[in-house]
Structure formats: C-alpha cells, structure tokens
KOLVODREN-24268 format. One line per field, with one value per residue (C-alpha): x, y negated, z; chain; residue number from 0; residue in one letter. Coordinates in steps of 0.1 Angstrom, whole numbers, padded with zeros to 4 digits. Example, Ala and Ser with C-alpha at 12.3 -4.5 7.8 and 13.67 -1.06 7.14 Angstrom:
BEGIN
px	0123|0137 .
py	0045|0011 .
pz	0078|0071 .
drenfi	A|A .
nupa	0|1 .
vose	a|s .
This chain:
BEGIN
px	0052|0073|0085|0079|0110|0128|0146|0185|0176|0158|0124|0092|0073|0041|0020|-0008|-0036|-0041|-0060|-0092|-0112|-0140|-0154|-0151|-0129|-0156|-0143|-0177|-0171|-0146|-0132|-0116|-0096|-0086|-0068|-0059|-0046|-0015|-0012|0005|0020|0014|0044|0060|0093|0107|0139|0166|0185|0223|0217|0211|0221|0191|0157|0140|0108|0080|0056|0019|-0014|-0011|-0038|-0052|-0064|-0098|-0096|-0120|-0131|-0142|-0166|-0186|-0223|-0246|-0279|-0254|-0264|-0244|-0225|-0252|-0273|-0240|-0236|-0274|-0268|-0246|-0272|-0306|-0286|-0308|-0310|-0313|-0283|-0243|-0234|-0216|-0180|-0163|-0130|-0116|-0091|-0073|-0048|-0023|-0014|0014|0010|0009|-0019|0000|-0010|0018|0004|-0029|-0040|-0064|-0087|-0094|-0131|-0142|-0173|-0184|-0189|-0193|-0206|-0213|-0231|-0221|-0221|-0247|-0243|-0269|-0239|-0213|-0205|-0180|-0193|-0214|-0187|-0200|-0175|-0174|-0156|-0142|-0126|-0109|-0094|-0063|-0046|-0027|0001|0008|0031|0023|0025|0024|-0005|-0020|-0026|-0060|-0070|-0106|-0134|-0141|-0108|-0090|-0054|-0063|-0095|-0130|-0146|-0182|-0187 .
py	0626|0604|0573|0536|0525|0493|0465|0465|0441|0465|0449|0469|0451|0451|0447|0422|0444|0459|0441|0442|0416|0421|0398|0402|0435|0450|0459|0438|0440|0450|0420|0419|0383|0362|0333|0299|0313|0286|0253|0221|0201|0158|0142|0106|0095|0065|0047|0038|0009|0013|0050|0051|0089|0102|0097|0106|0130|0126|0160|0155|0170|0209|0210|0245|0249|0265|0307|0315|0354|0367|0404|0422|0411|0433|0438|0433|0395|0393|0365|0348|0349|0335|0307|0297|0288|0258|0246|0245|0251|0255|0224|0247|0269|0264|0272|0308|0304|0339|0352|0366|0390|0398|0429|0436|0471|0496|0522|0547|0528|0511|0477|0452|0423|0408|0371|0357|0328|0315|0302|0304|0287|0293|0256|0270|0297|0310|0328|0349|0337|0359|0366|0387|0400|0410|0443|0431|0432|0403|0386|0361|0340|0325|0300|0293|0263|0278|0259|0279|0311|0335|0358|0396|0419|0456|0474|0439|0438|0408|0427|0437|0472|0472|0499|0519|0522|0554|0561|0527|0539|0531|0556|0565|0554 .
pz	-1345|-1367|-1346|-1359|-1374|-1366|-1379|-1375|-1347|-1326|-1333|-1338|-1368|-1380|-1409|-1409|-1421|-1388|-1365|-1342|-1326|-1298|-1273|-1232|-1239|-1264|-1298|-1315|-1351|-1374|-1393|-1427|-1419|-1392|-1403|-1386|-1349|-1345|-1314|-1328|-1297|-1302|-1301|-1302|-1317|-1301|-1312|-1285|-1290|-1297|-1308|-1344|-1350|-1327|-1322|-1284|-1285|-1263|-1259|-1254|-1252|-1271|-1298|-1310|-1347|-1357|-1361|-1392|-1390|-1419|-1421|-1442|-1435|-1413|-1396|-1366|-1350|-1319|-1339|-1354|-1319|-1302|-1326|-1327|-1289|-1304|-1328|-1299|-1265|-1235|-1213|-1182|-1192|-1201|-1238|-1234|-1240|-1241|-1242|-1281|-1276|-1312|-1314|-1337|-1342|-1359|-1384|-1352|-1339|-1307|-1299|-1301|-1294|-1278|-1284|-1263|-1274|-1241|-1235|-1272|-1286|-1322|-1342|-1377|-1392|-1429|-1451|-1482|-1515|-1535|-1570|-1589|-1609|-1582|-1567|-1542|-1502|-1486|-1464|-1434|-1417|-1381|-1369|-1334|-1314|-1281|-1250|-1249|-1255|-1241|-1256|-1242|-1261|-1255|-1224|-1201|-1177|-1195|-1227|-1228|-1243|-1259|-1251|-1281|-1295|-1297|-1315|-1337|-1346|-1340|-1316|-1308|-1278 .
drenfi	A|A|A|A|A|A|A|A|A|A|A|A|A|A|A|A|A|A|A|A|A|A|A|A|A|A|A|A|A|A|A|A|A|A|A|A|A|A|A|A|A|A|A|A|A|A|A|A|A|A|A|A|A|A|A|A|A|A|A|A|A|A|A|A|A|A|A|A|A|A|A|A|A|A|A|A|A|A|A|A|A|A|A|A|A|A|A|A|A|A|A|A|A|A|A|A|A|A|A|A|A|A|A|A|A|A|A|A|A|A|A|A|A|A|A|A|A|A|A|A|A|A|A|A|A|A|A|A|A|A|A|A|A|A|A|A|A|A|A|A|A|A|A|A|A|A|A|A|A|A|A|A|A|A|A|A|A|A|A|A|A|A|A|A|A|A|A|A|A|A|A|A|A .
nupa	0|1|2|3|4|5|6|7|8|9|10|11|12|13|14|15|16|17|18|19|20|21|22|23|24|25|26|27|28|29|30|31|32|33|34|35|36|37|38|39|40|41|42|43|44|45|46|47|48|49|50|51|52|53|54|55|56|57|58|59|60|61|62|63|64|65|66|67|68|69|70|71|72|73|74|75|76|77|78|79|80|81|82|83|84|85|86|87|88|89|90|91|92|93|94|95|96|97|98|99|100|101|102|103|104|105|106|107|108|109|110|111|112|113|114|115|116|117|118|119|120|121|122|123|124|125|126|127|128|129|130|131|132|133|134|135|136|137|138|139|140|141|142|143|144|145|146|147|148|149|150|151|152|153|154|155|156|157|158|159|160|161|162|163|164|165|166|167|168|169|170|171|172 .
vose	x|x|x|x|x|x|x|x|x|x|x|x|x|x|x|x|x|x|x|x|x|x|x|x|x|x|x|x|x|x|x|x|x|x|x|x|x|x|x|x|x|x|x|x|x|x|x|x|x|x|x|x|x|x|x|x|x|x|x|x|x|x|x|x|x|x|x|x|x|x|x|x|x|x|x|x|x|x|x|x|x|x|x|x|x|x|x|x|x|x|x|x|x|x|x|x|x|x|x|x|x|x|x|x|x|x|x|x|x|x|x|x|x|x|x|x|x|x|x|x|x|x|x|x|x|x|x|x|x|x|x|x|x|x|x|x|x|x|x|x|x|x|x|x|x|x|x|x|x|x|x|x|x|x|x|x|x|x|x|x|x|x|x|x|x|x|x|x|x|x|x|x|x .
C-alpha cells in the first residue's frame, strides 16, 4: 500500500472531489457538489482620536452562509419529505433540524476532515432543468441554513465516521 504523499510542509492534502454527506451519522445520498460551507464574523471599525495610522476592530455576532448540495435526481425523497416540513409544518410538532456531517477524504479513502452543520434546516430546494434535447443527468439541489458548525480533522473523537462507508466506498449495508 502506497502512502499519501505530502507537501514539503508535512501536510496531508486533499483533492476536492472526494466528499460524502449523510444526515444523523447516515451516509443519505451521494452528492455531486457542496458549495457555500464558509462563517463571516460582523465587525465594526471605529476611529480613535489622536491615532491616525490604526483603526480599532470590534467582533460581533458570527454569521454562517447557505451550503447548496447538489445530486443527481432520484426516486429517493428523504430530502424532499424533509424540506416539505418547512413549506406546511405541523402546529403540534417542532420543524426537524438535523445534524449534516460533510467529510473530506484522500485518494486512500481516509477521512481528513469532518464538518458539522449544526442543527440544519432546509429553506430552499430545486428542481432540475429538463430539456427534451439533453443527455446530461437530472440534478436537484437543496439548500441549508445551519446554527453552527463544528470542525474535526481525522482521528479526533469529534469526527464522526458515517454507517455505510467502507475504504471510501459506498457499502451495502
């Protein structure tokens, strides 16, 4: 077994085309995209008198941006039956919010990195464009807001490991 080469800083990179996401620790789909995983924290500049080669910064509230996943379209409607809950929620019942987990892998299949969309709620979702012409795959997108997230590097306690996955390959179980 050939070992994953690294960079002449002794870091272990990655490719970005391998990836899984699954819900609650359950590998749920396989996803083709996932873009827009990135926190922006507020800020204020403020101006102190008498020092006019520095400004002050003032941090605020942390503000996460939208992730868009992206998948070839299915007769699989976990996603579709998990945003509908959004569009008619039950009165009686919370909307589900559910923990994303999104692993990055290398070529030898190890995970390197888990994110963790903490308490995830779908707020968009999208049908394919269909075009009597095309060939190309039906791809539906779903959209996510999240209330925090959490970063785990391989091998840390806090990374989670999804059922189904074996050697960075979808399994039958």
């Amino acid at each position: 077994m050939q070992k994953q080469e690294s960079t002449s800083f002794g870091l272990n990179l990655v490719t970005a085309n391998r990836f899984y996401v699954g819900m609650e620790s359950t590998i749920s789909a396989s996803f083709s995209e996932c873009q827009g995983l990135g926190v922006k924290v507020k800020y204020e500049t403020y101006q102190e008198g008498g020092v006019n080669d520095q400004q002050r910064i003032f941090l605020g509230q942390s503000e996460f941006s939208e992730v868009t996943l992206k998948r070839g379209l299915s007769d699989d409607l976990v996603f579709w039956q998990w945003a509908s809950q959004v569009m008619k929620p039950d009165k009686s019942k919370a909307i589900e919010r559910r923990n994303i987990n999104i692993l990055v892998f290398n070529q030898a299949g190890e995970t390197m990195q888990c994110w963790t969309l903490i308490g995830a709620v779908p707020v968009g979702w999208k049908a394919p464009s269909l075009t009597a012409d095309s060939s190309s795959v039906a791809i539906e997108e779903l959209t996510l807001a999240y209330e925090g997230v959490k970063i785990a590097k391989s091998g840390t306690a806090s990374a989670t490991s999804l059922k189904g996955r074996q050697n960075g390959y979808f399994g039958s179980n």
